[in-house]
C-alpha positions as CSV (number, residue, x, y, z in Angstrom):
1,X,-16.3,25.6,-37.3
2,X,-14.2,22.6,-37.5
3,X,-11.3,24.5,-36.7
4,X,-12.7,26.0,-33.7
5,X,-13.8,22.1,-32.4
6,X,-9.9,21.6,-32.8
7,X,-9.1,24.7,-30.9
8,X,-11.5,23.5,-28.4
9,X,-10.4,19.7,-28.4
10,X,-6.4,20.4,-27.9
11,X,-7.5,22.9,-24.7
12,X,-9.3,19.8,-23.5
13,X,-6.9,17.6,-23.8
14,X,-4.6,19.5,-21.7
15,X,-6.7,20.5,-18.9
16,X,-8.4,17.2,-18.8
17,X,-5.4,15.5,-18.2
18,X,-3.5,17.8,-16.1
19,X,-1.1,18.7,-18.2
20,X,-0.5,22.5,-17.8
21,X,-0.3,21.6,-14.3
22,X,3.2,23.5,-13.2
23,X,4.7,20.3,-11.5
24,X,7.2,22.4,-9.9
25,X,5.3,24.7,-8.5
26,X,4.1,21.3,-6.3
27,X,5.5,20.4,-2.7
28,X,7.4,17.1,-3.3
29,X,8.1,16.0,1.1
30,X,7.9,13.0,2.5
31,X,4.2,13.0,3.5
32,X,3.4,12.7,-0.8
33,X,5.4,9.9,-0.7
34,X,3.2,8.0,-3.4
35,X,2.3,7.3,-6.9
36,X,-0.2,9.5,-6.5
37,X,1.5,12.4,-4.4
38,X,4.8,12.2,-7.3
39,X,2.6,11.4,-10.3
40,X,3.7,14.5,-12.4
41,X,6.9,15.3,-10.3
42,X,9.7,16.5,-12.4
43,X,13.5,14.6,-12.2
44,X,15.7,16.7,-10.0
45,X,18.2,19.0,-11.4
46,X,21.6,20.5,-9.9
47,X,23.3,16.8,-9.3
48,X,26.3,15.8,-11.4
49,X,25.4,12.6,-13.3
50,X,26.5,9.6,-12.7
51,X,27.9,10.5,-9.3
52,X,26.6,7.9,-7.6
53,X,28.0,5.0,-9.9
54,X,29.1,2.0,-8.6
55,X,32.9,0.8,-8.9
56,X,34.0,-2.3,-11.3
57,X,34.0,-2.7,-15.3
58,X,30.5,-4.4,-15.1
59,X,30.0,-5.1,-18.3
60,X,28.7,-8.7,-17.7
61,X,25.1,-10.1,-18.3
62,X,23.2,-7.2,-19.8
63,X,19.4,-7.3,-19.4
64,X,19.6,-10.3,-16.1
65,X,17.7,-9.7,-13.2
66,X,21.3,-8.4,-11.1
67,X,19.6,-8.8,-7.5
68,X,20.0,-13.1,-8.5
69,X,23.5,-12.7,-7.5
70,X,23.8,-9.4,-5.6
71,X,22.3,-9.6,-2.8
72,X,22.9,-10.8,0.4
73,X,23.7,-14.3,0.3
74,X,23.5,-14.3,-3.4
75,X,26.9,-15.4,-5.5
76,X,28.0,-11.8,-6.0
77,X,27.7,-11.1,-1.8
78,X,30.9,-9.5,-1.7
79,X,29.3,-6.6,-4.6
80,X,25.7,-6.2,-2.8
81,X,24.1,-3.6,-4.9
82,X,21.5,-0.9,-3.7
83,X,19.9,-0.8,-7.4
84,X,21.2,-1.7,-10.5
85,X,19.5,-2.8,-14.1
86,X,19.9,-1.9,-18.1
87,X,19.1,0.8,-20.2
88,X,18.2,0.4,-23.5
89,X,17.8,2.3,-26.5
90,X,14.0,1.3,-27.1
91,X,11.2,-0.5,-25.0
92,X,11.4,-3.3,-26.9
93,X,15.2,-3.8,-25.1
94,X,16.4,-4.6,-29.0
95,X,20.3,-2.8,-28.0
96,X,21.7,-1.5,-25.5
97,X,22.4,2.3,-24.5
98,X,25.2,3.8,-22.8
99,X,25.5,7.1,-21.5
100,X,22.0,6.8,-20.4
101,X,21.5,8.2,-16.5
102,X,19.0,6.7,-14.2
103,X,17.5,9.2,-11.5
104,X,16.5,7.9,-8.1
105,X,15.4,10.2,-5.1
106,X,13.8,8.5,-1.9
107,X,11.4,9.7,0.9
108,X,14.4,11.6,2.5
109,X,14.8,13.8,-0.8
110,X,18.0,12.0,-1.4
111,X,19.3,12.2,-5.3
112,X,20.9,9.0,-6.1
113,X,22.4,9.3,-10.1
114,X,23.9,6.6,-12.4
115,X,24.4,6.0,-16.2
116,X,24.5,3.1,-18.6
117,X,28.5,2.1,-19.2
118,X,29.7,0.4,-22.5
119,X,27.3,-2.5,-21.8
120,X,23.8,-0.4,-20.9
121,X,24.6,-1.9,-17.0
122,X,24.4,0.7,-14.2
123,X,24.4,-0.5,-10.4
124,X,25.4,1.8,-7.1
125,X,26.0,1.0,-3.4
126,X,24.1,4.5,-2.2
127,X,21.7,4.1,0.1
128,X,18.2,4.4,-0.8
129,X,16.0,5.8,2.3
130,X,13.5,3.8,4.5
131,X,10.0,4.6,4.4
132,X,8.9,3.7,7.5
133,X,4.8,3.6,6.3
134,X,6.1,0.9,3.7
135,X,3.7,-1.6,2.5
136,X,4.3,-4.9,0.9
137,X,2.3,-6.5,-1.8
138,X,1.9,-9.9,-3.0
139,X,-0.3,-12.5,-4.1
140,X,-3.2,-10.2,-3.3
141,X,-2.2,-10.2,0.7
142,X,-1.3,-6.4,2.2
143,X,1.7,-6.1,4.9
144,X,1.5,-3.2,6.8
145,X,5.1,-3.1,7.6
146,X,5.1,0.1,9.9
147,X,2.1,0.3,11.6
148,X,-0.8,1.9,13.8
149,X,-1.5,0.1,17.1
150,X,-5.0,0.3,18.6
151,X,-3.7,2.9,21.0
152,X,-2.4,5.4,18.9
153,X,1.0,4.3,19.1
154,X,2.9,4.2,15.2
155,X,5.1,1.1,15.2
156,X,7.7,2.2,11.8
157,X,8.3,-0.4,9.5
158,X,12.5,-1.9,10.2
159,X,14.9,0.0,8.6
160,X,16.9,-2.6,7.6
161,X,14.3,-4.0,5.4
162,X,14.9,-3.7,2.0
163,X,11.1,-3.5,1.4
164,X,11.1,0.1,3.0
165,X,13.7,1.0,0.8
166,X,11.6,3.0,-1.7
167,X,12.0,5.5,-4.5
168,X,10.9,8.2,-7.6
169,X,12.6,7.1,-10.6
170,X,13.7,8.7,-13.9
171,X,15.7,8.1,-17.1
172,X,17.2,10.3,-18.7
173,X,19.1,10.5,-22.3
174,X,19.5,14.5,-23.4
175,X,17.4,16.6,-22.8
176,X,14.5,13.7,-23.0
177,X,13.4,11.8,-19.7
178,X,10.3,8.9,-18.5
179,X,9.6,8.8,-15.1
180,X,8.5,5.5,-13.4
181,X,4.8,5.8,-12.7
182,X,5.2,3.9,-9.6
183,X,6.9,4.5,-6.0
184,X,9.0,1.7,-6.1
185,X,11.3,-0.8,-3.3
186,X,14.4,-2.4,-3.4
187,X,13.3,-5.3,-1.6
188,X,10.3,-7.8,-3.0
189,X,7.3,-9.1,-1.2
190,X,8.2,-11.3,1.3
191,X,12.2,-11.7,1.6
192,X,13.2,-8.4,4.0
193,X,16.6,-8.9,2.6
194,X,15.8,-9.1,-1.3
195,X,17.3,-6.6,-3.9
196,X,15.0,-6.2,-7.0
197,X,17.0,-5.1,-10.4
198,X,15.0,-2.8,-12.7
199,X,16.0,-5.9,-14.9
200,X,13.5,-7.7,-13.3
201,X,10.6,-6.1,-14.6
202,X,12.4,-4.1,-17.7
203,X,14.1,-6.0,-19.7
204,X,13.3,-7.9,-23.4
205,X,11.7,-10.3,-21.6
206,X,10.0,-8.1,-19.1
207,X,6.4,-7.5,-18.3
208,X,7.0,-3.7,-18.8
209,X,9.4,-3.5,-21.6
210,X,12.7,-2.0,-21.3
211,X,14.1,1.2,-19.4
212,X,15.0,3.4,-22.3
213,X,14.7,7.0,-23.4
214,X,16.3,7.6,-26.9
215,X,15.4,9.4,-29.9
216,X,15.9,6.5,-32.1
217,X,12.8,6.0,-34.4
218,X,10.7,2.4,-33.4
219,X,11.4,0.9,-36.4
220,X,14.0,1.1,-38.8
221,X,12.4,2.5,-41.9
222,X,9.2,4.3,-43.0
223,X,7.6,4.0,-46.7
224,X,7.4,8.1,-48.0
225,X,3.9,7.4,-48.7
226,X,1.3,4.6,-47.7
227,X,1.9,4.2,-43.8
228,X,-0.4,1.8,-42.2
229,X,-1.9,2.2,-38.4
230,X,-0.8,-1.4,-37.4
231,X,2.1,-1.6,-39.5
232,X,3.8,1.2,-38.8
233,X,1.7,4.0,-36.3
234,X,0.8,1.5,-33.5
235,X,4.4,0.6,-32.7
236,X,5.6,3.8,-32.3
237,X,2.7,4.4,-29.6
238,X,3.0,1.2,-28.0
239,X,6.7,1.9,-28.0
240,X,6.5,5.5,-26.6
241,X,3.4,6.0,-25.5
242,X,1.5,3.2,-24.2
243,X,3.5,3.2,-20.6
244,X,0.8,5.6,-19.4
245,X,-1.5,6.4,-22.1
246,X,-3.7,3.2,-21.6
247,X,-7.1,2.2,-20.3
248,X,-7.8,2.3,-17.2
249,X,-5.6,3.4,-13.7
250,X,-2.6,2.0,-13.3
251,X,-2.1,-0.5,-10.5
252,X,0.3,0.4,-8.1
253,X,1.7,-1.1,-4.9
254,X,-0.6,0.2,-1.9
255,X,1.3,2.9,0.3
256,X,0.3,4.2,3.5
257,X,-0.2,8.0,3.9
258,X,0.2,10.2,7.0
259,X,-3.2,9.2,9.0
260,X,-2.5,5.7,7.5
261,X,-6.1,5.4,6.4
262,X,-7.2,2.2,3.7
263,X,-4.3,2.3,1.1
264,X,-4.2,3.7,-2.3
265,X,-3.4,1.3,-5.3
266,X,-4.8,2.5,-8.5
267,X,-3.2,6.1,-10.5
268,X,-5.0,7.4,-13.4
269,X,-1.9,8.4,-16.1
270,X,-3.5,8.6,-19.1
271,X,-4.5,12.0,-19.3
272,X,-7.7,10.7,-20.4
273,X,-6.1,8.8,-23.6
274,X,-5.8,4.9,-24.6
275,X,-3.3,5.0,-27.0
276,X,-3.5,1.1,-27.4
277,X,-5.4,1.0,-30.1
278,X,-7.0,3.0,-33.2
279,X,-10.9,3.0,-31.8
280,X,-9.5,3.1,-28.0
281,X,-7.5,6.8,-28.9
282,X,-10.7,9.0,-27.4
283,X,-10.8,11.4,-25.0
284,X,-12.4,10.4,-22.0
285,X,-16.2,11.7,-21.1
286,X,-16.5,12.4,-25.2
287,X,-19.3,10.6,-26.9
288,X,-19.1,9.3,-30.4
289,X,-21.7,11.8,-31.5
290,X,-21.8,15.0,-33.0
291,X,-18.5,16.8,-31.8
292,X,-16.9,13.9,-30.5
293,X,-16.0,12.4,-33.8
294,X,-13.3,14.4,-33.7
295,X,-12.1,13.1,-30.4
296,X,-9.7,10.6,-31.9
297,X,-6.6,13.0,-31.5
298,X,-5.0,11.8,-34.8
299,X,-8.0,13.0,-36.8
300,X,-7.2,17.1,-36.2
301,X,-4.7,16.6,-39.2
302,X,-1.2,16.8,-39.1
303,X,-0.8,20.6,-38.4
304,X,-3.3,20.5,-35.7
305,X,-3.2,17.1,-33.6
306,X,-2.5,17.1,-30.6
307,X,-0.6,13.3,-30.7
308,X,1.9,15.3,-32.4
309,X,2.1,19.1,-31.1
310,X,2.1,18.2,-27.1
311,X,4.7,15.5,-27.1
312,X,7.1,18.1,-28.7
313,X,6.5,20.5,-25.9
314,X,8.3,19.6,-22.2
315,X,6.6,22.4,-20.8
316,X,2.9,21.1,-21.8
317,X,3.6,16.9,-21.7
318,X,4.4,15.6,-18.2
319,X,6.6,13.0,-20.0
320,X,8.7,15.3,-21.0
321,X,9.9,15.4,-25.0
322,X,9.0,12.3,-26.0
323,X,10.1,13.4,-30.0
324,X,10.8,16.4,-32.1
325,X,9.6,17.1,-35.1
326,X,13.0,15.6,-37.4
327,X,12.5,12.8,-35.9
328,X,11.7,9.5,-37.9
329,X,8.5,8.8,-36.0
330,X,7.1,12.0,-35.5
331,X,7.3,12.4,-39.8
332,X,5.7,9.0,-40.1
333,X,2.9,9.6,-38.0
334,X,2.4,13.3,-39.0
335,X,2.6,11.6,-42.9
336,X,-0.2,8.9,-42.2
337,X,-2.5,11.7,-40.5
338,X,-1.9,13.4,-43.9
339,X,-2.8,10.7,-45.9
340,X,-6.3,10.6,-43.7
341,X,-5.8,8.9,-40.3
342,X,-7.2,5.6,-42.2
343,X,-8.0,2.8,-39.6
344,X,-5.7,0.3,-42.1
């Protein structure tokens, strides 16, 4: 019996949350242009990495917000950048990562590529592609910046604004890749002519932790025996998992589609999981009663949980691989569900 709930729970879990969705199989033009429309879009494939990289050593402060200086204007005029930021080896931004490649593609379908040098910097001078429906978002106040007059007419937002100048992103490290949850500009709110560094958001000191992908372990040891939830389970999850598995949607900035009706600025990603804490790990529309004690997905033990089988899988996890079973944090959370998923 138990071991048909199991059966029963995993099959959930992956059709609640869309996850045997074939992402490619999706049409990925410029009228989906939104966190919504590219939620589960695969990176793109077929480009040479790094082909886009920009010129110069660069190996200069790792982890600042680059668009400070380059940007037009800025003290780095001369070296404007389109993009540019750090990649890291862990979300915590504790060292640096080179080799690492950065995917961009904008509303034109453009494939913009660039990887981490000696000092985890990438930057390029590509282009990035106007939306011309672009939105911009701050303070709680909406700018439509292309626009529908009263008489039909569609006014598109400047070209030249860097606020228009939006993208899908991706890292990449092997064969293991995060996308960005959010359709993303160049420009900030208000300034037309800003540049935004990933750094600005994703960095040690950031509000989203840094841009990595690695299979480094969270921390740097595990005890063979004895592993605690909040000593040593919840980091890895926070570390790995939290950036969409979380409650609620994720707030996004507000986009415009085709008809440009009221905006969209909330995207469930959580597949129906909050991952940020032991009682929180529940499958969504699954009581505590009965059946649903068996919801927390770390409970199935270690041969049959679903925290541990999908994220191995590429083909099943819209992540991608986030880990593989030798790694250090898959064995430590496959030995504490051994030890009996204790809430300690």
């Amino acid at each position: 019996m138990r071991k048909s709930i199991l059966i029963v729970l995993l099959s959930f879990l992956l059709l609640a949350g869309g996850l045997v969705c074939p992402a490619g199989a999706q049409d990925y033009g410029a009228f989906n242009f939104s966190a919504q429309g590219r939620k589960l879009q695969p990176p793109p494939v077929g480009h040479k990495p790094g082909r886009d990289n920009g010129t110069g050593k660069g190996t200069h402060n790792a982890g600042e917000d680059c668009g400070i200086c380059h940007r037009p204007g800025g003290r780095a005029a001369n070296h404007v950048f389109a993009i540019s930021g750090t990649f890291y080896e862990d979300r915590a931004a504790r060292k640096v990562l080179p080799g690492g490649e950065v995917i961009l593609q904008d509303i034109d379908g453009k494939v913009i590529s660039m990887t981490s040098n000696e000092a985890g910097n990438f930057w390029t001078y590509a282009p990035i592609g106007s939306n011309p429906r672009a939105v911009a978002s701050h303070g709680g106040k909406t700018e439509v910046l292309g626009r529908q007059e009263k008489d039909g007419a569609f006014i598109p937002a400047a070209a030249a604004d860097s606020r228009t100048w939006q993208y899908k992103a991706w890292v990449r490290n092997g064969d293991r890749f995060i996308r960005m949850v959010t359709i993303a500009p160049v420009g900030g709110a208000t300034d037309p002519a800003s540049r935004m560094s990933c750094n600005m958001h994703h960095a040690a000191l950031g509000s989203r932790g840094g841009l990595w992908v690695s299979a480094k372990s969270t921390l740097p040891s595990y005890p063979a025996a004895g592993l605690g939830f909040r000593k040593h389970v919840l980091p890895v999850l926070v570390n790995k998992c939290v950036p969409c598995h979380l409650a609620g949607d994720t707030v996004t900035r507000p986009v415009t589609g085709s008809d440009l009706l009221t905006p969209a600025t909330t995207v469930d990603f959580s597949g129906g999981l909050d991952l940020t804490s032991y009682g929180g790990s529940t499958v969504k529309g699954v009581t505590k009663s009965g059946p649903g004690d068996l919801a927390a997905p770390y409970q199935a033990g270690p041969d049959a949980s679903p925290l541990l089988a999908v994220p191995v899988s590429p083909e099943v996890h819209p992540a991608g691989r986030i880990w593989d079973r030798a790694d250090a944090d898959y064995r430590a959370i496959r030995q504490w569900i051994a030890e009996g998923a204790k809430n300690n």
